[in-house]
Structures are given as structure tokens and as C-alpha cells.
C-alpha positions as CSV (number, residue, x, y, z in Angstrom):
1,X,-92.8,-100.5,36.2
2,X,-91.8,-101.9,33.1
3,X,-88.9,-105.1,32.6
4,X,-86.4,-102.6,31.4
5,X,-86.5,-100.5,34.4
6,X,-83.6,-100.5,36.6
7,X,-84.4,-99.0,40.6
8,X,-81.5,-96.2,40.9
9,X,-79.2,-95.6,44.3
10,X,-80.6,-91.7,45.4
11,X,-77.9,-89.6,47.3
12,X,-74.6,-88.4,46.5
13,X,-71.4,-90.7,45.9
14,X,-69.5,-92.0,48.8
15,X,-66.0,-92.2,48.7
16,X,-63.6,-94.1,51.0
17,X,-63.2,-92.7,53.7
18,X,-65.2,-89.6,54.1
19,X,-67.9,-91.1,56.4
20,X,-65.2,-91.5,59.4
21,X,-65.5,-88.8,61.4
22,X,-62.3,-86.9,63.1
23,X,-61.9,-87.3,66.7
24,X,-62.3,-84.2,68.6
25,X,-59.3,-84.3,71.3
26,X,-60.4,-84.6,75.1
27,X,-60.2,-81.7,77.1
28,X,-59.8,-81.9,80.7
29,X,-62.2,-80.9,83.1
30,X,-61.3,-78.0,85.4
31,X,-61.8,-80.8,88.0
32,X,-59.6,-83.2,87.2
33,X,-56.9,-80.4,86.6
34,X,-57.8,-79.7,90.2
35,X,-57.1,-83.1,91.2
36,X,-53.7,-83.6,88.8
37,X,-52.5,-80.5,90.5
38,X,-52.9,-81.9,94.1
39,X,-51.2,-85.1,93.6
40,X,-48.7,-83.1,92.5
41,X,-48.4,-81.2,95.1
42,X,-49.0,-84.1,97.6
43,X,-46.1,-85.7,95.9
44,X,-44.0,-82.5,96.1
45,X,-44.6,-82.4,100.0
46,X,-43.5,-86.9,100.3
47,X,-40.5,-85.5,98.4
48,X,-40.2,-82.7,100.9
49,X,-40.4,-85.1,104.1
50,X,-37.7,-87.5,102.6
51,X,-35.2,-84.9,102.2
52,X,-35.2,-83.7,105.8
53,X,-35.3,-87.5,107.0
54,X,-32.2,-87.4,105.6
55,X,-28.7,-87.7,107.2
56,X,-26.4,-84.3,106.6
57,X,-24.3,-86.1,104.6
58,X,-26.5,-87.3,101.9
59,X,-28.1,-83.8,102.0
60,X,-23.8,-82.5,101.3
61,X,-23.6,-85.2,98.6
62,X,-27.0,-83.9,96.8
63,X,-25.9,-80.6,97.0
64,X,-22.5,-81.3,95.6
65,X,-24.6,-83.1,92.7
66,X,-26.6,-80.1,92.2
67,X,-24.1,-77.6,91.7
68,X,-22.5,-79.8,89.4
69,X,-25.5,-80.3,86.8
70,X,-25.9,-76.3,87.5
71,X,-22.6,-75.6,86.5
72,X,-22.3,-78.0,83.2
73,X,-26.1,-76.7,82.5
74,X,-25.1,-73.1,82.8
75,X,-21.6,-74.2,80.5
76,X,-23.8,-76.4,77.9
77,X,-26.7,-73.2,77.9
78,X,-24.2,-70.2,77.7
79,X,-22.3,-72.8,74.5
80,X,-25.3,-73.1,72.6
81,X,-29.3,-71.7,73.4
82,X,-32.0,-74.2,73.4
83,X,-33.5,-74.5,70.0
84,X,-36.7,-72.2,69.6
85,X,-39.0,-75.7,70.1
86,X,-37.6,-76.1,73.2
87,X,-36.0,-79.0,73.4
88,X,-32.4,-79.2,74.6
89,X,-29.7,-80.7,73.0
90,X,-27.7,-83.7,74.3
91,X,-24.0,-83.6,75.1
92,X,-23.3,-85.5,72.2
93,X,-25.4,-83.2,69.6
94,X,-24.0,-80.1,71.0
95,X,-20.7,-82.0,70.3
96,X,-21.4,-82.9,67.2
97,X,-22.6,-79.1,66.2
98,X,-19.6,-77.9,67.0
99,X,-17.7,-80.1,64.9
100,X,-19.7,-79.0,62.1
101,X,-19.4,-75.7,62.9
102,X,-15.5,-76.0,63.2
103,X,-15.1,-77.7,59.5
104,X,-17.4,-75.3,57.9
105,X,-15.4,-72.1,59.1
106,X,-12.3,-74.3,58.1
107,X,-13.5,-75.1,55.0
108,X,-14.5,-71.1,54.3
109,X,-10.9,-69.7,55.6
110,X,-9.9,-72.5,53.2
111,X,-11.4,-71.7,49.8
112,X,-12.0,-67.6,50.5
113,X,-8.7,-66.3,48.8
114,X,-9.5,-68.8,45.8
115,X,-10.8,-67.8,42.9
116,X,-13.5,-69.9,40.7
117,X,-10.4,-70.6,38.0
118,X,-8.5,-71.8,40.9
119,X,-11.1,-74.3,42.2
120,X,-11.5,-75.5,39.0
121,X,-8.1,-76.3,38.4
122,X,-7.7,-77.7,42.2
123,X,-10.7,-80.1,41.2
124,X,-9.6,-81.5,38.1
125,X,-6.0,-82.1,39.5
126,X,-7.4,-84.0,42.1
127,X,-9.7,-86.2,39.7
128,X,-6.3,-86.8,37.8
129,X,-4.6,-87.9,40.6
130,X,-7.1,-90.7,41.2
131,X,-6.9,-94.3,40.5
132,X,-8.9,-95.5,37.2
133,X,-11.3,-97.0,39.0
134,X,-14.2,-96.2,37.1
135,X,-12.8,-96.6,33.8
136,X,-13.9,-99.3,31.1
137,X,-12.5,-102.0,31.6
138,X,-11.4,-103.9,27.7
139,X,-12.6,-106.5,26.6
140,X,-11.9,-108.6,23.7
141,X,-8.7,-108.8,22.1
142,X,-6.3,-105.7,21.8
């Protein structure tokens, strides 16, 4: 090997980054499943038992509970369906959909008989009507 000679890397480049791996997401064995499901299931049945310890009374109040999220869940459903992710909206976001939904079909019945002309000449009115705000101010003398 002579002075001059400089010993070279072999392989290919590396950039940042590429040697990590991705992480392959856990599946769950078929026996842990198994063993989710029954402590479901054993928590189903403590539920179960708890309920019929109970006095009538409580059991008339829970039932009067019931029907009532039933019947403002049927209402809220029947208003608006669940989104196609499933999630379901809030009482306030349904709220506020229908707002929006009132103002826009305001806003159309509104504008429809206009024509473009019209709109036009509603818009420039309106900007003439408005303080001179953004104007330049003077400066210097008159």
C-alpha cells in the first residue's frame, strides 16, 4: 500500500433513519382473548348480583333513568345519524349542526331571488356605508 492510499468505507450509504425498524403491532393470543372475555363476563355476573341485592325502589329509579337516556337517545339518533366512523355526536355538536344548518338554509332562501348584479350592488352599498376605518390617514400639512 502506497502513502497516497486512502482505505474506502464498502457497503451502501446509510441514511438517517432507515436502520430503525417498524414495530410490528402485538396480536393477542387466542388465550388471553379467552381470559379478557371471562373477566368480562365474571364482571357481567358481580354486576348481575348487585342489581337483585337491590331494594325495589332503587331498581324503579334505574329504570326511570333508563327510559329516559332511551328516549333522549332515540330523539338525538332519529335528529341526526351517527357519523359513518362511528362516533356519536355530543348534545352540544348536534346543537351546534343545527344552527349551521338553520343559517345556511337562511342564508340560501335569502340570496336565491337575487341576481349576481344585485349582489354586487348589495355589496358595494354596504362597503359604502362603513366607517373609513381603513383609510390613509394624512400626514403632513394640508
Amino acid at each position: 500500500m502506497s502513502d497516497y492510499a486512502v482505505p474506502r468505507p464498502g457497503g451502501s450509504l446509510k441514511f438517517k433513519g432507515e436502520d430503525k425498524k417498524k414495530k410490528k403491532k402485538k396480536t393477542h393470543a387466542p388465550d388471553e382473548r379467552a381470559r379478557k372475555e371471562a373477566d368480562v363476563a365474571a364482571a357481567e355476573t358481580k354486576r348481575d348480583r348487585e342489581e337483585r341485592a337491590r331494594t325495589p325502589e332503587d331498581g324503579a329509579r334505574e329504570r326511570e333513568r333508563d327510559d329516559r337516556r332511551s328516549a333522549s337517545a332515540s330523539a338525538s339518533a332519529s335528529a341526526s345519524p351517527a357519523p359513518a366512523g362511528g362516533r356519536r355526536m355530543t348534545e352540544a355538536e348536534r346543537r351546534f349542526e343545527e344552527v349551521q344548518r338553520k343559517r345556511r338554509e337562511e342564508r340560501v332562501k335569502r340570496n336565491v331571488h337575487l341576481t349576481h348584479k344585485e349582489r354586487v350592488a348589495q355589496l358595494n352599498a354596504r362597503l359604502d356605508s362603513m366607517s373609513e376605518h381603513y383609510d390613509m390617514p394624512r400626514i403632513g400639512p394640508g
